[in-house]
C-alpha positions in Angstrom: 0.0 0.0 0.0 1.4 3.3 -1.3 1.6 6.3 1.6 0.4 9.5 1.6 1.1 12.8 4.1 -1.6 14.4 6.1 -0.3 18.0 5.1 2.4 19.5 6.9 2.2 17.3 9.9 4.3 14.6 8.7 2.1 11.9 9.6 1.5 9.1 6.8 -1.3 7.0 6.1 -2.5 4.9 3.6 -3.3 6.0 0.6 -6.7 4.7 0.5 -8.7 4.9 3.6 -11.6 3.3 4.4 -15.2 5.7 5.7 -16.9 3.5 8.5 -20.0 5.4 8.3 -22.2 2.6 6.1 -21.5 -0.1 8.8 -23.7 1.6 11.2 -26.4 3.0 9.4 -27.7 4.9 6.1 -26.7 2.0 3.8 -29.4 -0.2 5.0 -28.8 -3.6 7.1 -25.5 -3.8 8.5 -24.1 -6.7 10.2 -21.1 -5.6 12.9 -19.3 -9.2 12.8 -19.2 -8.5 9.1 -18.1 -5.0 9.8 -15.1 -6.1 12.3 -14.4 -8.4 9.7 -13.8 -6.3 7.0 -11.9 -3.3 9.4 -9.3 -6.2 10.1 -8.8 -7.0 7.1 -8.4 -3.6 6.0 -5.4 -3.6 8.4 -4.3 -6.9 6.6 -4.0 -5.1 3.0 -2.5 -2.0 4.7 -5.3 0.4 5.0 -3.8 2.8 8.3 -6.5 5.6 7.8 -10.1 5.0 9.1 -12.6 7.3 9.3 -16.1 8.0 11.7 -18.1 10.6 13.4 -19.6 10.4 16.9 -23.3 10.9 14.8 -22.4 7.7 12.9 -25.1 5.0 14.7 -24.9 7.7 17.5 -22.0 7.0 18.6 -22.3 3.3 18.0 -19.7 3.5 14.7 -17.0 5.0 17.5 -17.5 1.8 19.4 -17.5 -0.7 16.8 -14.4 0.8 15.4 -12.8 1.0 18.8 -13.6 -2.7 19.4 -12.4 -3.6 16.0 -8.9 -2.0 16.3 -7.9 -1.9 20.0 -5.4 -4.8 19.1 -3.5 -2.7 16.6 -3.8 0.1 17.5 -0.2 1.5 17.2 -0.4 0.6 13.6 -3.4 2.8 12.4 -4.3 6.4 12.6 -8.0 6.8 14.2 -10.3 10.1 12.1 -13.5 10.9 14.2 -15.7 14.3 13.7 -18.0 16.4 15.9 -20.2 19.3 14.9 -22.8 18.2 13.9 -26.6 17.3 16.3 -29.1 14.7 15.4 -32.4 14.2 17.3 -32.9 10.9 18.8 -34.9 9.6 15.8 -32.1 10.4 13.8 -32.8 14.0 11.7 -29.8 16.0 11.6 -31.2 19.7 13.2 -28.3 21.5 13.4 -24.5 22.8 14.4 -22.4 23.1 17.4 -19.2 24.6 17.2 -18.6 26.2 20.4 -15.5 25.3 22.3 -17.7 23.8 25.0 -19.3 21.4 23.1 -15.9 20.5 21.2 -14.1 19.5 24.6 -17.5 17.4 25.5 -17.5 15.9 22.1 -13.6 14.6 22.4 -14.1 13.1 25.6 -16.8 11.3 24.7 -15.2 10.3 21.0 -12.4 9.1 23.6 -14.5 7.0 26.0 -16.4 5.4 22.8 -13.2 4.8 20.6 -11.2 3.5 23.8 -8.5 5.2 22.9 -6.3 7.9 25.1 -5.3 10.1 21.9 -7.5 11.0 18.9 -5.0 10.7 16.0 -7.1 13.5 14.0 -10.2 15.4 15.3 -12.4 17.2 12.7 -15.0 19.8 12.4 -17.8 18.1 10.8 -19.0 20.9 9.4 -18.9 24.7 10.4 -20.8 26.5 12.6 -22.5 29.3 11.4 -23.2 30.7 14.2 -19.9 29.9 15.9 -16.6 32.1 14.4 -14.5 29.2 13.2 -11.5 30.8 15.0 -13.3 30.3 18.6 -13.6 26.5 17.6 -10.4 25.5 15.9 -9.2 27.3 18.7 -10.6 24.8 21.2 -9.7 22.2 19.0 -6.1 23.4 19.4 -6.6 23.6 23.1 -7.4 19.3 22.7 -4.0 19.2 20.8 -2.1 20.9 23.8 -3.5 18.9 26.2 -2.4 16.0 24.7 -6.2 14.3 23.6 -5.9 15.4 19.8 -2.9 14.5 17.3 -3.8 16.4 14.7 -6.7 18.5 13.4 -9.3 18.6 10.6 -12.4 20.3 9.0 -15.0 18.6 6.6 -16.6 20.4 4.1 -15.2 23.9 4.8 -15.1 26.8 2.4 -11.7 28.5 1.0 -12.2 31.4 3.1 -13.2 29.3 6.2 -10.1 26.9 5.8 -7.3 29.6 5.9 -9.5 31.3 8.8 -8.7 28.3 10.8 -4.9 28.1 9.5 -4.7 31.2 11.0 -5.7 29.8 14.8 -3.4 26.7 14.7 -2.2 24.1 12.1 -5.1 22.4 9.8 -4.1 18.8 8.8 -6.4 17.5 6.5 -10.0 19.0 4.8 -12.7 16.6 4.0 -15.1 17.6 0.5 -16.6 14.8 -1.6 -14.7 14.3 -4.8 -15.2 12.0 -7.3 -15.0 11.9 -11.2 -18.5 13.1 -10.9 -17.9 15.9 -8.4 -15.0 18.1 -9.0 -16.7 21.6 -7.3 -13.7 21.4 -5.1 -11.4 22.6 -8.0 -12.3 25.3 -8.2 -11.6 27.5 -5.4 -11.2 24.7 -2.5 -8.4 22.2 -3.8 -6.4 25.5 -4.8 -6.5 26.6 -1.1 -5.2 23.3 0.1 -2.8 23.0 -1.8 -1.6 26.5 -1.3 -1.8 26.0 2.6 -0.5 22.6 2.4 -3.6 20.8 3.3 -4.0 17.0 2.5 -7.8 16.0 1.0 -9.6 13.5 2.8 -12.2 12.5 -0.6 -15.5 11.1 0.9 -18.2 9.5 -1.5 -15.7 9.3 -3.9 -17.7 6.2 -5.8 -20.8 8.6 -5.4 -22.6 6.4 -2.9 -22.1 3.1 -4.5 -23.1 4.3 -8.3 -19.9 4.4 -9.9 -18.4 1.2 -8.3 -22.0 -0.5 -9.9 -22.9 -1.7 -6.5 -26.4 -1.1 -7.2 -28.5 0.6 -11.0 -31.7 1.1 -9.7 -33.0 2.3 -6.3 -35.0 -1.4 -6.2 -31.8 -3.3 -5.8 -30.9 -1.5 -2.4 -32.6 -2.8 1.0 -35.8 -0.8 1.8 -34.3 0.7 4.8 -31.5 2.3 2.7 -31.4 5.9 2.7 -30.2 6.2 -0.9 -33.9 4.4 -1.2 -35.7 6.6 0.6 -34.7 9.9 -0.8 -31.7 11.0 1.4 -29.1 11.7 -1.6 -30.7 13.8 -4.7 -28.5 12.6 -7.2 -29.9 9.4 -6.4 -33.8 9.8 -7.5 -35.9 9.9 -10.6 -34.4 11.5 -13.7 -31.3 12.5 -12.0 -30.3 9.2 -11.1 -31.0 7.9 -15.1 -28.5 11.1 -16.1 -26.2 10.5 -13.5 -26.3 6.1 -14.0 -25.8 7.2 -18.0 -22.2 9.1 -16.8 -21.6 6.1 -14.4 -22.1 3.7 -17.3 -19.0 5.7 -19.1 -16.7 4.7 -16.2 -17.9 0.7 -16.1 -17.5 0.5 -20.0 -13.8 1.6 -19.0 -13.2 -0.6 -15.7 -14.5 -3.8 -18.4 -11.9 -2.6 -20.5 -9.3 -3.2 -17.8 -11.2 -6.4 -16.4 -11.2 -5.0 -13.4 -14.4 -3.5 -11.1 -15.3 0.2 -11.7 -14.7 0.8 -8.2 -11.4 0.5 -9.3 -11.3 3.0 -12.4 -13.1 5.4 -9.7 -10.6 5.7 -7.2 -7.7 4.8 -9.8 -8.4 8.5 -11.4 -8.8 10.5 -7.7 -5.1 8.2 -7.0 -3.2 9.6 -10.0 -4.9 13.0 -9.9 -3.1 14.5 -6.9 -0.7 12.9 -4.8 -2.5 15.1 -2.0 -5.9 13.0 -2.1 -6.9 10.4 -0.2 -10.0 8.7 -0.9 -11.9 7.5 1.6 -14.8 4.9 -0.2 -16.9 3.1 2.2 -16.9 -0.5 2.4 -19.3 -2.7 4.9 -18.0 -6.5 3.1 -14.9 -7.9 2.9 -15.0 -8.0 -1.3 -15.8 -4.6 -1.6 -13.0 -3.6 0.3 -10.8 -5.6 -1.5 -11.8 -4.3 -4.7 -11.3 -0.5 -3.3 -8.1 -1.7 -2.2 -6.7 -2.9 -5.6 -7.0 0.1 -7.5 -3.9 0.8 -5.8 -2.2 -1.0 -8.5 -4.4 0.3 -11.6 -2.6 2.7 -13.7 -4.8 4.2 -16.2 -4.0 5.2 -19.5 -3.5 8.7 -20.2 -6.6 8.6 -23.1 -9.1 6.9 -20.6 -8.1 9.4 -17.5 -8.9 12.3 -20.5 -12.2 10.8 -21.0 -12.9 10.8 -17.2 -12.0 14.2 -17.1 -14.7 14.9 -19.8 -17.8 13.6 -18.5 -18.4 16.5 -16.4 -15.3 19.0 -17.3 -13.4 21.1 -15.0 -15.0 21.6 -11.5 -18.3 20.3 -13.0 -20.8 18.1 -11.3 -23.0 15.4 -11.6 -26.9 16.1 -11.6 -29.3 16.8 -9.3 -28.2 18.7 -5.7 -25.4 17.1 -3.8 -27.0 16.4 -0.6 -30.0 17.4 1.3 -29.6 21.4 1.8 -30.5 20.8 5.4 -28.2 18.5 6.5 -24.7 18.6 4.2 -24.5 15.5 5.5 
């Protein structure tokens, strides 16, 4: 497994990481002895970076993935987030970035995770009500005291990012990315990489789509919140337009004989040696065939025609996520 820097900190991961949050909820039935499973043998192919939140299964994800690494844990780096509040039945309704509720958040990401340090602490998404500089502040203030390694944001602005650079050192941003969302080229990836920032690309197989783990919103368990409306790119005639562009990328990944997944994160891989995709995988197979396109080098004309299908800093149809949530 190739490495990769978080920024300026020095610390190396993985080049591919692997997002916990589907093993807990949102991607319909998940089984945790298939989840452990497929964490440990994530360590077994090399993965170091994993990734959660404490709203993941309310906290549950922080447990399993606590459970599932407290044997190696010297060999892995540990990515939680706070920021963001979800009712009891689950809605996210809203923000919390005050220093408070950052300090309450870590020690309770600490008590679930079972860890004494978290190796990277991130603002799941900012405040609006809060001045980023009073809450990267208190994140700093975690880092000082010994309970924090290093320090993140998700889904930050330009202008919000070097506002927090300016309170203490930011590690790593979070944005999706994928070869069907490329917003963040535009102003976002030039700021990283001006600051030093590493990427940390969520959804990058677009909730499933691209790898061709599902066509049509019937082959996904009932409970699945791609199902039930959750992602708008997902739904009616965005998800034909959007499963059209997807068929583009598994015409190529055929052409390889390998899984599109593959093609997918291949093309984030060779884009920037400052990305780090982090794809969700609940089984075992999946996150073997995330893992292999490690070793998938794509020709110079089919990475041209993956930049084509939506152009520079273009997107995919329909709205990202819900407006409400971001999430």
């Amino acid at each position: 497994m190739q490495l990769r820097a978080l920024g300026p900190s020095g610390v190396q991961v993985s080049a591919i990481g692997l997002g916990c949050m589907g093993m807990s909820e949102f991607y319909g039935a998940a089984s945790t002895d298939e989840a452990v499973r497929t964490i440990r043998r994530a360590v077994e192919l090399g993965v170091t970076l994993f990734d959660t939140a404490d709203v993941y299964g309310h906290g549950e994800n922080e447990r399993l993935l606590g459970r599932a690494l407290a044997g190696v844990r010297d060999r892995v780096t540990i990515a939680t987030k706070f920021g963001q509040i979800r009712s009891d039945d689950g809605d996210f309704v809203g923000f919390d970035g005050s220093p408070e509720h950052a300090h309450a958040s870590c020690e309770a990401s600490l008590r679930r995770l079972g860890v004494e340090c978290i190796d990277l602490f991130q603002l799941h998404r900012v405040d609006p009500a809060i001045p980023i500089e009073e809450t990267v502040g208190a994140m700093q203030a975690l880092v000082d005291a010994g309970k924090v390694r290093l320090l993140g944001l998700s889904e930050a602005s330009a202008e919000q990012i070097r506002r927090a650079t300016s309170v203490a050192p930011i590690a790593t941003l979070q944005s999706e990315y994928s070869i069907l969302e490329r917003a963040i080229e535009r102003e976002i990836l030039p700021a990283c990489a001006e600051l030093g920032i590493a990427l940390l690309a969520f959804a990058p197989l677009m909730r499933g789509l691209l790898a061709r783990r599902f066509r049509d919103l019937d082959d996904l368990d009932e409970q699945d919140s791609r199902r039930r409306g959750r992602y708008p790119r997902l739904q009616g005639e965005a998800l034909r337009t959007n499963r059209e562009l997807a068929a583009r990328i598994w015409a190529i990944a055929d052409g390889y004989a390998v899984g599109p997944a593959q093609v997918a994160l291949a093309w984030l891989l060779q884009r920037d040696d400052a990305v780090v995709p982090i794809p969700g995988a609940k089984r075992v197979p999946h996150l073997e065939d995330n893992v292999a396109s490690g070793r998938l080098m794509l020709a110079r004309s089919d990475i041209d025609a993956l930049d084509a299908l939506v152009g520079p800093a273009g997107t995919a149809a329909g709205e990202r996520l819900p407006l409400r949530t971001r999430a």
